[in-house]
C-alpha positions, 0 to 999 in steps of 0.5 A, spaced: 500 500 500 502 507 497 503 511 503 498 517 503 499 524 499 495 530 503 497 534 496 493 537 491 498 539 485 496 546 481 499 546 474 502 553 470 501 558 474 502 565 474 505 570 479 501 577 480 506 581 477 506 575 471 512 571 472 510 563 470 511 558 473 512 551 469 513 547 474 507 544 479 505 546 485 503 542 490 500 544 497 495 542 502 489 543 501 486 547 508 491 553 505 486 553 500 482 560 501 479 562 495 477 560 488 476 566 484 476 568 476 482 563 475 486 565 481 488 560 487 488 564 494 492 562 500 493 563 508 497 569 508 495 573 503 499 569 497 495 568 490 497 564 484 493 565 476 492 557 474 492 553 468 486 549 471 479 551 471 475 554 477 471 548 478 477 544 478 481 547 483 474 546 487 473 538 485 480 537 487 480 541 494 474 537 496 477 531 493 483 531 497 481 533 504 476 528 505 481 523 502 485 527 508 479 526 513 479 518 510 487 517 511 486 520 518 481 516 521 484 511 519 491 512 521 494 513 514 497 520 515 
């Protein structure tokens, strides 16, 4: 059995002073704070443009924290 990954991970983003970053994000999923017109807010006043849509970035944070919340009954965190 793999061990469990708390991450969700955010594709091509983009600074607000446009800097592009190739690389993927990953980042837990409770930092998430807002989801608005493809930008991703997090705890601390930081924000990042994403390739993905805003739906996406919503499935996959309520995806991975039950997941999360799985892992943790379980014992798996």
């Amino acid at each position: 059995m793999s061990a469990h990954d708390p991450f969700i991970k955010l594709t091509h983003l983009w600074t607000a002073d446009g800097l592009h970053r190739s690389s993927p994000m990953f980042l837990l999923p409770e930092k998430v704070r807002e989801i608005f017109n493809g930008q991703v807010f997090l705890e601390g006043n930081y924000s990042f443009v994403v390739a993905e849509k805003a739906e996406q970035v919503h499935d996959l944070v309520i995806t991975k924290l039950a997941e999360n919340r799985q892992a943790d009954t379980m014992g798996n965190s």
